[in-house]
N, C-alpha and C positions, 0 to 999 in steps of 0.2 A: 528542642528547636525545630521548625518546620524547615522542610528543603526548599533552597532557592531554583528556580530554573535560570540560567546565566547564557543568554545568547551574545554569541562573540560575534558578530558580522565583521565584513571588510564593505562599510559604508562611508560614500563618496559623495551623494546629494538625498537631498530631501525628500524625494520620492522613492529612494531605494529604503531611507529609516520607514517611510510609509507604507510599504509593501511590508517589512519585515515586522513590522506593527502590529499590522495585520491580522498576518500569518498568527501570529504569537496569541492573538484575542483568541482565536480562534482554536487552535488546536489545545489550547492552554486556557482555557477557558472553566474545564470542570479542575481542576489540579488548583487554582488560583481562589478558586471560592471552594476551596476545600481548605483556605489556608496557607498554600505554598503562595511566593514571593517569583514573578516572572519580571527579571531585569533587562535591560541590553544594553550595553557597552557602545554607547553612542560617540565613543571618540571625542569628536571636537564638543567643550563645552556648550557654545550656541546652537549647535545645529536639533535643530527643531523639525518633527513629521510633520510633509506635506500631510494633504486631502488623501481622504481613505482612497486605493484605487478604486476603479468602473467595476474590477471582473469580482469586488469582496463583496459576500452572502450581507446582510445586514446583521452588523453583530452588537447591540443594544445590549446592554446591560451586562455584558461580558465587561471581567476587570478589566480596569488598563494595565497593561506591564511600563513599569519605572524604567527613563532612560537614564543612564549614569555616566558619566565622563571620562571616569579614569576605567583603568582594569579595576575589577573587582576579585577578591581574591574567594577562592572556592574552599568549603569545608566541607567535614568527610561524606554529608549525606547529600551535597549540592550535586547536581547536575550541571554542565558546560556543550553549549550546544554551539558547535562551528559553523558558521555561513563562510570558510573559507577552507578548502581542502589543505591548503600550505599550513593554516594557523593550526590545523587539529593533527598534521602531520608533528609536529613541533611540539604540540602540546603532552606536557607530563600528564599523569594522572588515570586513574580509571570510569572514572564514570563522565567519559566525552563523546560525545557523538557528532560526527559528520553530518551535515543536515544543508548540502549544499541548496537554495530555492529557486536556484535554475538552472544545473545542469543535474546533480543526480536523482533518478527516474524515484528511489526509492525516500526522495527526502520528506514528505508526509509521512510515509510511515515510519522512518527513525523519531521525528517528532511524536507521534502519537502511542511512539511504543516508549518514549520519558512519561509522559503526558500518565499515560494508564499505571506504569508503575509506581508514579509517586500518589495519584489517585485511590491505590489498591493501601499504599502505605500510609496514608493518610485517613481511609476509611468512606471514602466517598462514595454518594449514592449511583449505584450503576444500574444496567438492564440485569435481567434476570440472564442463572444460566443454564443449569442441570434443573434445576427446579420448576422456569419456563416450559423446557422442552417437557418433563410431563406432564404441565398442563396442558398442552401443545395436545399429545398423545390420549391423552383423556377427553380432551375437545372434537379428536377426531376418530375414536376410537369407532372399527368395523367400516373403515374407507377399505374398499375394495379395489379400486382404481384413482391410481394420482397421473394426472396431463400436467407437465413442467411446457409454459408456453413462453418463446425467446421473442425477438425482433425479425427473425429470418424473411425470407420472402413467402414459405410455406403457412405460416402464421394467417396472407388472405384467405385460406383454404377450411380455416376452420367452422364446424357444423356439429353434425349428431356423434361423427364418431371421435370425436373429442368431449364428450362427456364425460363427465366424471363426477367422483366423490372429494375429492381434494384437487384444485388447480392452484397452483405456483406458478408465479410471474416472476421472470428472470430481468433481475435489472433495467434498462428504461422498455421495456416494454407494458410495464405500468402508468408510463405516460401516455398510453391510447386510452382517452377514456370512455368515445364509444366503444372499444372493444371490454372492458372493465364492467360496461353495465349489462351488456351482452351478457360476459363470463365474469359474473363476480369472483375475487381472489380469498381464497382461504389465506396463504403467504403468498410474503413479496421474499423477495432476495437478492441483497446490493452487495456489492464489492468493490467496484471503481471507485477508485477516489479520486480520479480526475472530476468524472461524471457525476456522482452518485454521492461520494462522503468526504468532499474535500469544502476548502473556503470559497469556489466560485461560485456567481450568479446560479450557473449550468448547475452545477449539484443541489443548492438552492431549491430550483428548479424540479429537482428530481426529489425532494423529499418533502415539497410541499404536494407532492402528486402522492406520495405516500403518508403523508398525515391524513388526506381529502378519504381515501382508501382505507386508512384506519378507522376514523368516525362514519365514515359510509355504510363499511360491508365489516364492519370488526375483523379485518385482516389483523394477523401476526408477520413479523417482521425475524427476518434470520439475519444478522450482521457477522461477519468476523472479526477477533480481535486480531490487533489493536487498534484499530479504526473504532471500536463500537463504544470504548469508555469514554473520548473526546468526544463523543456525539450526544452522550447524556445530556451534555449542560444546552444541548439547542433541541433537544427532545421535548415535548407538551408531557406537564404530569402527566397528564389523564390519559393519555397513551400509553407509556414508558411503560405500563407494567405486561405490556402486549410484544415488548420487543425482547428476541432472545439472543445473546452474547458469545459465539461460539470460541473457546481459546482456539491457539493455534499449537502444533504440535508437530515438530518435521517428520517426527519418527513415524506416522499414524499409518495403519496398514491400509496397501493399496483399497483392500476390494471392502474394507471395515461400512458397515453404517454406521447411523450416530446413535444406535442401542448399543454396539459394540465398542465405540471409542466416539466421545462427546466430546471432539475437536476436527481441526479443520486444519489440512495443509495445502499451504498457499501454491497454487498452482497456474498462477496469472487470466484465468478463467474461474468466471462463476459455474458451469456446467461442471466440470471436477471437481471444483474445492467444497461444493456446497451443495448445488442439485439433489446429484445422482449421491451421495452418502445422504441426505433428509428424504429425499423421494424411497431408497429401499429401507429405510426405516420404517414407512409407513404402509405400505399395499407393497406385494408381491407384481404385481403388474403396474407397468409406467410407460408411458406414452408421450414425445415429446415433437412436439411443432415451434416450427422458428428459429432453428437450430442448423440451419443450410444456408448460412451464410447468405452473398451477395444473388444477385440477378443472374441469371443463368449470360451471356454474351456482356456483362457490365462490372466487371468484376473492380472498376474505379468509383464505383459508386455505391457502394458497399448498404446504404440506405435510401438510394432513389425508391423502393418501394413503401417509406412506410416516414414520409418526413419530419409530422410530429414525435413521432415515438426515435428519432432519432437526435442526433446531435450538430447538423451540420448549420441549421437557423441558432445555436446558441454557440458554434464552436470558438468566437473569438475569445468568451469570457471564459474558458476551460482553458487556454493555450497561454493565454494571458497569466493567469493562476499556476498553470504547469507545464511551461513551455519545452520542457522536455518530453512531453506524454505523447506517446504514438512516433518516437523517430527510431526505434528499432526496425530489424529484419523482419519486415511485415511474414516473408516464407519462411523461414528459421521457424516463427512462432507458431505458424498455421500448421507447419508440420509436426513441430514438437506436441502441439493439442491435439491432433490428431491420433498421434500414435497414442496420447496418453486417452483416450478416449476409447479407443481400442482396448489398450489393459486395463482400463476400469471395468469396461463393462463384459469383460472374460472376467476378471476377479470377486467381481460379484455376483454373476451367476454360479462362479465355482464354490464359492461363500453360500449362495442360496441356490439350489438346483434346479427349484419350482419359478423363477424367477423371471415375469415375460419383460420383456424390457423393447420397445420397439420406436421410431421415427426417428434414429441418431443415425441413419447410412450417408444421410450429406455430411454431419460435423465429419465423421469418420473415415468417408470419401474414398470408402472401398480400396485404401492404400495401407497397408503398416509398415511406417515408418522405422528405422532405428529404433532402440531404447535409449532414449537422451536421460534418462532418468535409473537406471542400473549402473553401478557405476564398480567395477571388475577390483578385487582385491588390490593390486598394482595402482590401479586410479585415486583410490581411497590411502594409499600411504602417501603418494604424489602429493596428493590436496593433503593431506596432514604436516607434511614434510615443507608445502607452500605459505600454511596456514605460518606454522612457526617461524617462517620467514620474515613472512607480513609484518606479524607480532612485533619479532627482534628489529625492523626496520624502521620503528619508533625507538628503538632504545639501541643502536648498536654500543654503546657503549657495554652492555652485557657482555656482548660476546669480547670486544676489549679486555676486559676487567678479568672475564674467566682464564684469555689469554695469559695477562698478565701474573693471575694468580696462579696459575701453571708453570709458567718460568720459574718462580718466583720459588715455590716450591720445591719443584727439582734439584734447583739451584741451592734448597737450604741445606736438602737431604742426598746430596751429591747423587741424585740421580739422574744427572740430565742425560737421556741416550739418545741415538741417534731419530730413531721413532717418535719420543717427546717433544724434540726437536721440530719434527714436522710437524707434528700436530698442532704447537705452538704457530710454527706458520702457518699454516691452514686457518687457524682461526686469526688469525692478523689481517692476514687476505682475506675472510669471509666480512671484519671489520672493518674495511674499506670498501668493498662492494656494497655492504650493506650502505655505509654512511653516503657514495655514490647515488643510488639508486632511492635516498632518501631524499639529497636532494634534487637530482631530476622528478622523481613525484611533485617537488616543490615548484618548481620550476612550470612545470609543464600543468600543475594547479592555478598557477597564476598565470600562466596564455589562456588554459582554458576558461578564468573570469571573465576574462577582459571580451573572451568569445562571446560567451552568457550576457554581458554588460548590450553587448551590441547587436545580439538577439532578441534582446528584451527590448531596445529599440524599435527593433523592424518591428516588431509585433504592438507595440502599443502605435507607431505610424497605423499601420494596416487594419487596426481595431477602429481607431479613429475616420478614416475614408469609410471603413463598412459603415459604420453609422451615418457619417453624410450622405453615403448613396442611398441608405436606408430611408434617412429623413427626407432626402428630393424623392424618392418614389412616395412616399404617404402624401407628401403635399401635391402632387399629380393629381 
């Protein structure tokens, strides 16, 4: 029997079943024409999805997922994907995922990471992966120098001494296309998925510049999973065999390239996760423009230099789509990339000695930061110790049950001492905390919707005026 994917939402009107419609076409798109079954738990019998939203990619010929009435009951190989943090708190079962689609940052990719493994289980046709990459290597085999060129403002500067044998274009800086015919792209390399590989217009946008650039200049394409097996089913054959799939891997060594380990850790930056391990794969020397950030005196305009190639004329349909994306600690993050920018490119000189590596003094901003990313033996039992927490605060009934079969015990084999005794407490008390603090989660998942709900308001107001003021300036 094939797997179902079973989306639970907490759906109120016809346009939220229509977003979440969507959504599902979309990320669920190669799993469903691979034979998986994509339902959602539509609640009330009548209610019916509005009109696709403004900010969805055109998704033509993707299934449709079945909307169903009742609860639908889950079997062992079925997937249950939550659109409510309360419901997937509550939820028994192991194979459930939280996939809230407007407030958690990471809810694309918990979808696309069901999406890829029942895709993998089902046999479906994907990008190339280790096999890619040596044709990749044979294609460019005796490059001496690789230029990785970003969005930065240093990017206008480019000339003779950005020559090269391999140029790589980092994420929408492939949307310049007088600069593309200028420097044709050996590779492109995407990672946003607000941007770049998600259901918006904006992403759209950003991989029709990379189809144009594929039939153009026969560029090769580096994607990371799990983003990159959801992405088959909207990929051109005649492409597809040019695009390469990198897994992901937490464990992968700092300073590794991708001869040394053929994966990728996600590191919320394409310049680490992907660059600088494919760049020293290829040429010992690497040279990078575009990569220093905003305007020197403008640091609110992060793209006043380079408008096309940026995102702020397409930004309603990206926010629209992932209204959560960009409301982090915009300095938290800058400095956390920083410093990890820093130990990459120590770790890979000390990996390669002969290694010129040069134009990253802006990302790295002559600061090193903490290590946000070493985490001291002490740290590592905490997070273990947290982890187990988490776990049991779906189920405290565990720690209950242990309680009780402990008394229980003692009490058969007359050993109840005074020690057992505590212990017994102890886990009584940790069973009530736990059950506590499961449901303040719950609680405070349901203020947080309600937040999300009226989020998702303002922003579709504010999408609608940009467009009228849009449409009275064309008619001017």
């Amino acid at each position: 029997m094939s797997p179902r994917i079973i989306l639970s939402p907490p759906v109120f009107q016809d346009d939220d079943l229509a977003q979440l419609k969507a959504r599902a076409r979309f990320h669920f798109a190669g799993a469903a024409r691979a034979g998986a079954e994509v339902l959602i738990e539509c609640g009330a019998p009548n209610l019916a999805p509005g009109p696709a939203p403004a900010w969805l990619d055109d998704a033509a010929g993707a299934p449709e997922p079945r909307c169903v009435s009742g609860p639908v009951p889950a079997e062992r190989d079925d997937w249950r994907v939550f659109h409510d943090r309360a419901a997937f708190l509550a939820a028994p079962g192991r194979q459930v995922v939280s996939a809230d689609s407007l407030l958690d940052l990471d809810a694309p990719d918990q979808m696309n990471r069901v999406a890829a493994h029942i895709m993998k289980q089902l046999g479906a046709p994907g990008f190339a992966g280790a096999s890619g990459f040596e044709r990749l290597k044979a294609a460019l085999a005796g490059s001496r120098r690789v230029v990785l060129v970003g969005s930065g403002p240093s990017v206008r500067t480019m000339g003779p001494a950005e020559e090269a044998d391999v140029t790589v274009y980092a994420g929408s800086a492939v949307l310049d296309a007088e600069r593309l015919k200028a420097r044709p792209p050996h590779i492109i390399v995407g990672s946003d998925i607000a941007g770049q590989l998600g259901p918006s217009m904006t992403a759209a946008r950003w991989r029709e510049a990379v189809f144009a650039a594929q039939s153009e200049y026969g560029a090769w394409i580096l994607l990371a999973e799990p983003h990159a097996s959801p992405l088959r089913a909207w990929w051109p054959d005649a492409l597809a065999e040019r695009v390469i799939a990198l897994p992901e891997d937490m464990k992968r060594p700092l300073g590794a390239d991708l001869r040394e380990a053929f994966s990728h850790r996600p590191t919320g930056n394409v310049l680490t996760a992907l660059l600088l391990p494919l760049a020293a794969s290829l040429s010992d020397v690497i040279h990078a423009v575009g990569f220093d950030g905003a305007d020197a005196g403008r640091p609110a305009r992060f793209w006043s230099h380079a408008d096309e190639a940026g995102y702020q004329r397409h930004v309603a349909a990206a926010l629209l789509a992932h209204p959560a994306s960009g409301q982090g600690d915009p300095l938290a993050y800058q400095r956390a990339h920083q410093a990890r920018v820093v130990r990459q490119c120590a770790a890979l000189r000390a990996r390669k000695p002969g290694l010129q590596l040069t134009g990253l003094a802006h990302a790295a901003d002559d600061e090193v930061f903490s290590d946000s990313d070493r985490l001291t033996l002490r740290q590592r039992a905490a997070m273990l110790v947290f982890r187990s927490l988490e776990r049991l605060s779906k189920r405290p009934w565990v720690a209950g049950l242990a309680a009780a079969s402990g008394v229980g015990l003692a009490m058969m084999f007359q050993t109840l001492s005074l020690a057992g005794l505590a212990a017994a407490c102890v886990l009584v008390i940790v069973t009530g905390l736990l059950y506590l603090r499961r449901r303040v989660d719950i609680a405070s998942a349901r203020a947080a919707r309600r937040l999300a709900a009226e989020q998702s308001k303002t922003l579709r107001a504010l999408s609608a005026r940009i467009d009228a003021l849009e449409g009275e300036d064309g008619s001017r």
